[in-house]
C-alpha positions as CSV (number, residue, x, y, z in Angstrom):
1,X,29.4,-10.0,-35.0
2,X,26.1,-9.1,-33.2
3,X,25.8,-7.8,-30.0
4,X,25.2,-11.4,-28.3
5,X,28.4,-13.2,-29.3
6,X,31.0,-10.0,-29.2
7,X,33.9,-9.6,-26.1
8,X,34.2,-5.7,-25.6
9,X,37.8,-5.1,-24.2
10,X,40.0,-2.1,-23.2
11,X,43.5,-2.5,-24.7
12,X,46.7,-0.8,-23.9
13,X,46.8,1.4,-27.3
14,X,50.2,3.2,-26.2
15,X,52.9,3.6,-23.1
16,X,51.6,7.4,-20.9
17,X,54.1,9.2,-20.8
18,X,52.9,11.1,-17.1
19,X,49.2,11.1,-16.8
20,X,47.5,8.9,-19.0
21,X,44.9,9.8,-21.3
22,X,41.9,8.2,-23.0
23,X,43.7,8.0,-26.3
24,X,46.3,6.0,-24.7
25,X,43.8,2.8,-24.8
26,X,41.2,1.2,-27.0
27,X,37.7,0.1,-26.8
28,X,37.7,-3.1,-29.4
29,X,35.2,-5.6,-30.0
30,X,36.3,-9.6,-30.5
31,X,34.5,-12.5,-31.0
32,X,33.9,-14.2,-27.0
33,X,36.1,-17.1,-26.7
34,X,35.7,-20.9,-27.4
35,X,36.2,-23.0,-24.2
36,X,39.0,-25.9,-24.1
37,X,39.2,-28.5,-21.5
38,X,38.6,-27.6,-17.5
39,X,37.8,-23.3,-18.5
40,X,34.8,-21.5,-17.6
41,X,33.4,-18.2,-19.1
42,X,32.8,-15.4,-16.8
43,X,30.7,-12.4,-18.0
44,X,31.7,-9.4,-15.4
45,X,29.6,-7.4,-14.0
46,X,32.2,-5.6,-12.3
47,X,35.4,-4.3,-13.1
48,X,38.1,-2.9,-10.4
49,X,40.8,0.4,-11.1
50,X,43.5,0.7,-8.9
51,X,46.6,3.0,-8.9
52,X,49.4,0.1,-9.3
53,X,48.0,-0.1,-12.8
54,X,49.6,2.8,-13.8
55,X,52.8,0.9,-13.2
56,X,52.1,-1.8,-15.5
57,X,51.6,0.4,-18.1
58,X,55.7,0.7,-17.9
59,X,57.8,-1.5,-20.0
60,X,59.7,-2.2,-16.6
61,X,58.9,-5.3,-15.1
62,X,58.2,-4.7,-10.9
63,X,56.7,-7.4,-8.8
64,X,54.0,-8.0,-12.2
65,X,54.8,-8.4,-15.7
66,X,54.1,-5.1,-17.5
67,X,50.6,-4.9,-19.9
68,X,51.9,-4.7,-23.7
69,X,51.0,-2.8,-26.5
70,X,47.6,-4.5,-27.8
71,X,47.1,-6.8,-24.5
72,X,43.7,-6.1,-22.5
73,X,44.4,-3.9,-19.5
74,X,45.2,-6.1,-16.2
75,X,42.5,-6.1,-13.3
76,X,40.7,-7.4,-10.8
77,X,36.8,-8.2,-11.7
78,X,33.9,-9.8,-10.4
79,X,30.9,-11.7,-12.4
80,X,28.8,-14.9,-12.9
81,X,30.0,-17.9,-14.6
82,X,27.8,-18.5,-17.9
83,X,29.4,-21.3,-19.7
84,X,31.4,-24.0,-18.1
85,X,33.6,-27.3,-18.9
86,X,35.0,-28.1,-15.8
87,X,32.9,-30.3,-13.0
88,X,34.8,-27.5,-10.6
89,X,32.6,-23.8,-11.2
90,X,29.2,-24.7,-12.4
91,X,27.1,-21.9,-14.2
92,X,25.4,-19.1,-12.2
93,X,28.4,-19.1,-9.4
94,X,29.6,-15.6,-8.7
95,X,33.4,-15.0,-9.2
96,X,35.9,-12.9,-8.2
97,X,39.9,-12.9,-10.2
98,X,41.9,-11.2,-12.7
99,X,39.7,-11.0,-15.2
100,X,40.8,-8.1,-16.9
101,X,39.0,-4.9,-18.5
102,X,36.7,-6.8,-20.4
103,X,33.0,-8.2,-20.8
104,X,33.6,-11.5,-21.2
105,X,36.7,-13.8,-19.4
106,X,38.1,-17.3,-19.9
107,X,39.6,-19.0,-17.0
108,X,41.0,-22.3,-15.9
109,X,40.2,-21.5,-11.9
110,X,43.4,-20.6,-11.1
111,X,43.9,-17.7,-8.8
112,X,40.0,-17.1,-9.0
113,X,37.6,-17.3,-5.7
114,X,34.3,-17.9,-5.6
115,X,31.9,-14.9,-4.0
116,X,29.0,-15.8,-1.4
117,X,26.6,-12.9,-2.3
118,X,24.6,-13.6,0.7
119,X,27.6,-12.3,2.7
120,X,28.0,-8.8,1.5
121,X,27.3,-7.0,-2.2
122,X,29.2,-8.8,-4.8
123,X,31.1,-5.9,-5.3
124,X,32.8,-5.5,-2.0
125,X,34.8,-8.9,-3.7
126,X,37.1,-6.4,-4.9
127,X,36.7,-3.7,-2.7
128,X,36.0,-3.9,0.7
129,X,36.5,-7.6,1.1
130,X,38.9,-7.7,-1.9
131,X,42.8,-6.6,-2.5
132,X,42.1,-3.0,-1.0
133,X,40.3,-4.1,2.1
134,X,42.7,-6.7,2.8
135,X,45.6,-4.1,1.9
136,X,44.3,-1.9,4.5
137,X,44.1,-4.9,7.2
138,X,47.1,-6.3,6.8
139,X,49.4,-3.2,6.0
140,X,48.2,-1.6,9.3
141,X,47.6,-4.7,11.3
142,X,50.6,-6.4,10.7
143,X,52.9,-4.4,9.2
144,X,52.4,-1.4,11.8
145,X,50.7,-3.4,14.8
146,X,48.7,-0.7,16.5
147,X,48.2,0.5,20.3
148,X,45.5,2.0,22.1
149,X,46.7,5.5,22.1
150,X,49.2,5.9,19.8
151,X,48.5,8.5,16.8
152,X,48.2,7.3,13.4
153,X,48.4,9.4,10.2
154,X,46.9,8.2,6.8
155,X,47.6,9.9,3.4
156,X,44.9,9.1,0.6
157,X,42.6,9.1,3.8
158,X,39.4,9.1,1.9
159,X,40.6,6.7,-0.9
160,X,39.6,2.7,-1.0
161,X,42.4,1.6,1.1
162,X,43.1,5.0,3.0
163,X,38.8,5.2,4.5
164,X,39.5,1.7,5.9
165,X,42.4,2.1,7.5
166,X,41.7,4.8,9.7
167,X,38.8,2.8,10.6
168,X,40.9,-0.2,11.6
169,X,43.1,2.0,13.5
170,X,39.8,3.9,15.3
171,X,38.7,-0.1,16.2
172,X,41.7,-0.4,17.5
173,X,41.3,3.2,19.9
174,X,43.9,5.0,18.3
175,X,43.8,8.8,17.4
176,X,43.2,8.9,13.8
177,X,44.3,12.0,11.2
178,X,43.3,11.3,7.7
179,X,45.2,13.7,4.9
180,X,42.6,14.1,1.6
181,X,42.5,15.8,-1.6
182,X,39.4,18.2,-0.7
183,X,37.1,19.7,1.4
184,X,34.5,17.7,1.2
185,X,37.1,14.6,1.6
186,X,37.7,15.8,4.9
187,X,34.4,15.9,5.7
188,X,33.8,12.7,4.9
189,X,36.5,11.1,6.9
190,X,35.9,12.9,10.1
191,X,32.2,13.0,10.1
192,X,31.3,9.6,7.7
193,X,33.8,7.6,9.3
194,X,34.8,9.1,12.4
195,X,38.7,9.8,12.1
196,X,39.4,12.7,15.1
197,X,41.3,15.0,12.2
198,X,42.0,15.8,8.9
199,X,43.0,18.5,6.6
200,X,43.3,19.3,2.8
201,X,46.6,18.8,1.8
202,X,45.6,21.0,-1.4
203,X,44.6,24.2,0.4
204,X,47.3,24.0,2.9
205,X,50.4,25.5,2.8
206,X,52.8,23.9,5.4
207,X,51.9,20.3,6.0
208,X,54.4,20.0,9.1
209,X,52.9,23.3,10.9
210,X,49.8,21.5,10.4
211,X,50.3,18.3,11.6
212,X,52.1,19.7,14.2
213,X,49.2,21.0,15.4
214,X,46.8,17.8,14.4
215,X,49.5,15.5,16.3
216,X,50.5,17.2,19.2
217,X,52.2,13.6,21.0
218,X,54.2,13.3,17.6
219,X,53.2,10.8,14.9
220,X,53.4,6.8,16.0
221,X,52.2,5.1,12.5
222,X,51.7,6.2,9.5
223,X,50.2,4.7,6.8
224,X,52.1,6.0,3.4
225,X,49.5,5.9,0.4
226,X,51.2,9.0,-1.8
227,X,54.6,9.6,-0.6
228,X,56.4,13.1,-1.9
229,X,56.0,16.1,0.2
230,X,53.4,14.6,2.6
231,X,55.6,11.8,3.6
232,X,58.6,14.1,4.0
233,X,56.6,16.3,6.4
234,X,55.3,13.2,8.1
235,X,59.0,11.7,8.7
236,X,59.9,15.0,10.6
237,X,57.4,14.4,13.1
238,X,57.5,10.4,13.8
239,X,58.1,9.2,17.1
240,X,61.0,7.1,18.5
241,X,60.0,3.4,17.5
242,X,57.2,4.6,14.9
243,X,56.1,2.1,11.9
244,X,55.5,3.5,8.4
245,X,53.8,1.3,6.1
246,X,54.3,1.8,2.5
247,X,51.5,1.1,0.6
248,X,51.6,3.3,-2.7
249,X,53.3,6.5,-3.8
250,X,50.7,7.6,-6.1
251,X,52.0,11.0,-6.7
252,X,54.6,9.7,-7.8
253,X,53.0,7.1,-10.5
254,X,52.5,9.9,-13.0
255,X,56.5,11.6,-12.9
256,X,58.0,11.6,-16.0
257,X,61.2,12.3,-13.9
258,X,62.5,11.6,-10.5
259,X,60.9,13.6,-7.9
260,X,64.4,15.2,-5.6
261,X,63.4,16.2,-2.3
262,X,64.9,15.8,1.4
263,X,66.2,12.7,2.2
264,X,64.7,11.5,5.1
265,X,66.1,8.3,6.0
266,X,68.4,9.0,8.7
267,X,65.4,10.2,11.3
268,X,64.9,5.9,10.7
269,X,68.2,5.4,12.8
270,X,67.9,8.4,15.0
271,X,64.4,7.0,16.0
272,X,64.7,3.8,16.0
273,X,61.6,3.8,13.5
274,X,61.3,1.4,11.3
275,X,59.5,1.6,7.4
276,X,58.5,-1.5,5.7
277,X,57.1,-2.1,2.1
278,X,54.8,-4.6,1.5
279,X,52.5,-6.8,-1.1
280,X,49.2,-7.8,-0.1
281,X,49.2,-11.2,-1.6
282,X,52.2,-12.3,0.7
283,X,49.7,-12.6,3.6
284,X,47.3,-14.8,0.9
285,X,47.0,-17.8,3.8
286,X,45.2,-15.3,6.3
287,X,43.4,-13.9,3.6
288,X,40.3,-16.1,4.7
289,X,40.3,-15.3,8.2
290,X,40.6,-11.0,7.8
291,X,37.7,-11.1,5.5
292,X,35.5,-12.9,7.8
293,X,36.7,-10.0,10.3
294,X,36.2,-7.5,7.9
295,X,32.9,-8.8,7.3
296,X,31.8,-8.8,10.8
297,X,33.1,-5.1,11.3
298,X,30.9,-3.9,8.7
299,X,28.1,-6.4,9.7
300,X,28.0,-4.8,13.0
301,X,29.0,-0.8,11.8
302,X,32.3,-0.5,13.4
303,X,33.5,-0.8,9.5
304,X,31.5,1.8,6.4
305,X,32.7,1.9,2.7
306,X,31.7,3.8,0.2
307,X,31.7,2.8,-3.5
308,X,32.0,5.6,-6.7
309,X,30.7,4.0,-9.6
310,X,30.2,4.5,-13.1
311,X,28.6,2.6,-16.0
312,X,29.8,0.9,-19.3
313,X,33.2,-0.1,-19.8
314,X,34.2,2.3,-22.4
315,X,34.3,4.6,-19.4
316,X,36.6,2.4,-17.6
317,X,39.5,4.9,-19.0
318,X,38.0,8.2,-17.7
319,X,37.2,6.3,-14.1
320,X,41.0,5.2,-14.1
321,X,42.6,8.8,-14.7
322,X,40.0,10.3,-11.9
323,X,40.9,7.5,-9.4
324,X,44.6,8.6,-9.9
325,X,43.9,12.3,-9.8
326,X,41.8,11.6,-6.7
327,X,37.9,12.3,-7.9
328,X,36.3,9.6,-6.1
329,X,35.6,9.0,-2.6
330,X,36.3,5.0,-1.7
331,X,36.4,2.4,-3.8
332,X,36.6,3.1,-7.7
333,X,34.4,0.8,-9.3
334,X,33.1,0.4,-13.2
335,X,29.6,-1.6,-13.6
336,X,29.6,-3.8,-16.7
337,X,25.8,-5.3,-16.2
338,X,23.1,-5.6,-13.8
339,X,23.7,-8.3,-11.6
């Protein structure tokens, strides 16, 4: 094959057992597919990581089936269409869907949107504007429906969905209290994008002394992004009729074995609290409307992102085990091509 007719993918080569490592996929070159009736050919340009991949690399079905042994790695990516046979995309459109961890996709249109680039950077289609912009809206909009006042905590504050929730929440003139993974996290959050507190979670030593003192009127939402000790500290400090939103427990992703620790759920009665789960794609028919708002936020600079990308996908691997030890700031993002 030469280098102009050959699909680069990133296959699952074995099941992690805890962290994941490099050697548990596998840079492999195929041919780029035919087309059949009504498919298009993408070429990406950019390709999305995102901690609820780890859980497909399970052999446990959750809400998605799990990736197999072999099968290119799941994801979201964005890129131009470059061969068509359907009257629907035409060549040169920019498009965003589940493309996978490859150069080169084939798709039939379904589940895929078309990207406006003249409406933001075509890779806020899976960032900002994407899954964990819109996780960020709707887990704190309508799962927690904030007030002007109350206090809301974020864990993973400086992560893609964490930064852009405690901007919501700031738009919405609450007090904001980010917990990161570093100094210079911290930083970020409070200075960048203007949360009233934060503190390193890795250089601090009692989290409920501190947030104690962060959260002096108690804790009225709080966005969960990690769970473990950090949410357990956060539960002993919630408010009567506080809302948690559970987004991810990404310190847990990587266990090998259950996690024990206090069992919290009675302060949900004795407060009247209530904590709610939730799946971004179940609010899919507003999905339209919160991006235009999201748009419009950044459009205006109530809303900032911040993007940490690398080049080439055969370091698609490395960027994936970073994003789940926490070595970006934002939106982890892998660049395939120049657009």
């Amino acid at each position: 094959m030469t280098t102009s007719n050959v699909n680069r993918q990133i296959t699952l080569a074995a099941r992690p057992i805890g962290e994941p490592k490099e050697t548990d996929f596998k840079l492999v070159e195929t041919p780029i597919p035919e087309l059949g009736t009504d498919q298009f050919l993408v070429k990406n340009l950019y390709l999305s990581v995102d901690p609820y991949m780890r859980g497909r690399m399970n052999d446990r079905k959750s809400y998605a089936q799990p990736v197999q042994i072999g099968e290119v790695m799941g994801g979201g990516a964005v890129g131009r269409i470059v061969k068509t046979n359907t009257r629907k995309f035409r060549v040169g459109e920019i498009v965003m869907g589940y493309f996978g961890w490859q150069t080169y996709a084939v798709s039939n249109g379904d589940g895929v949107e078309r990207v406006n680039p003249e409406l933001a950077p075509i890779s806020t289609s899976i960032g900002v504007l994407g899954m964990p912009g819109m996780t960020a809206y709707f887990g704190l909009l309508e799962i927690c429906k904030p007030r002007a006042g109350e206090t809301v905590v974020v864990s993973g504050a400086s992560g893609a969905v964490g930064e852009l929730v405690g901007q919501i929440a700031k738009i919405k003139r609450c007090r904001v209290v980010g917990i990161a993974g570093s100094d210079d996290k911290v930083e970020h959050v409070v200075k960048d994008l203007g949360f009233d507190a934060a503190f390193n979670y890795k250089t601090t030593n009692d989290y409920v002394t501190k947030l104690r003192e962060l959260c002096p009127r108690g804790i009225d939402i709080y966005f969960d992004n990690v769970g473990g000790a950090i949410t357990d500290a956060v539960m002993t400090l919630i408010n009567p009729r506080a809302r948690i939103s559970l987004c991810g427990q990404i310190s847990q992703y990587n266990a090998a074995e259950p996690e024990m620790g206090p069992r919290q759920l009675g302060l949900l009665i004795e407060r009247q609290a209530k904590m709610e789960g939730f799946l971004v794609f179940q609010f899919a028919e507003k999905m339209r409307v919160a991006q235009k708002k999201m748009a419009d936020w950044i459009r205006t600079g109530k809303l900032k992102y911040r993007e940490s990308i690398v080049k080439g996908i055969e370091h698609t691997p490395a960027a994936f085990i970073g994003m789940l030890r926490g070595e970006n700031i934002g939106k982890q993002l892998v660049q395939l091509a120049d657009e």
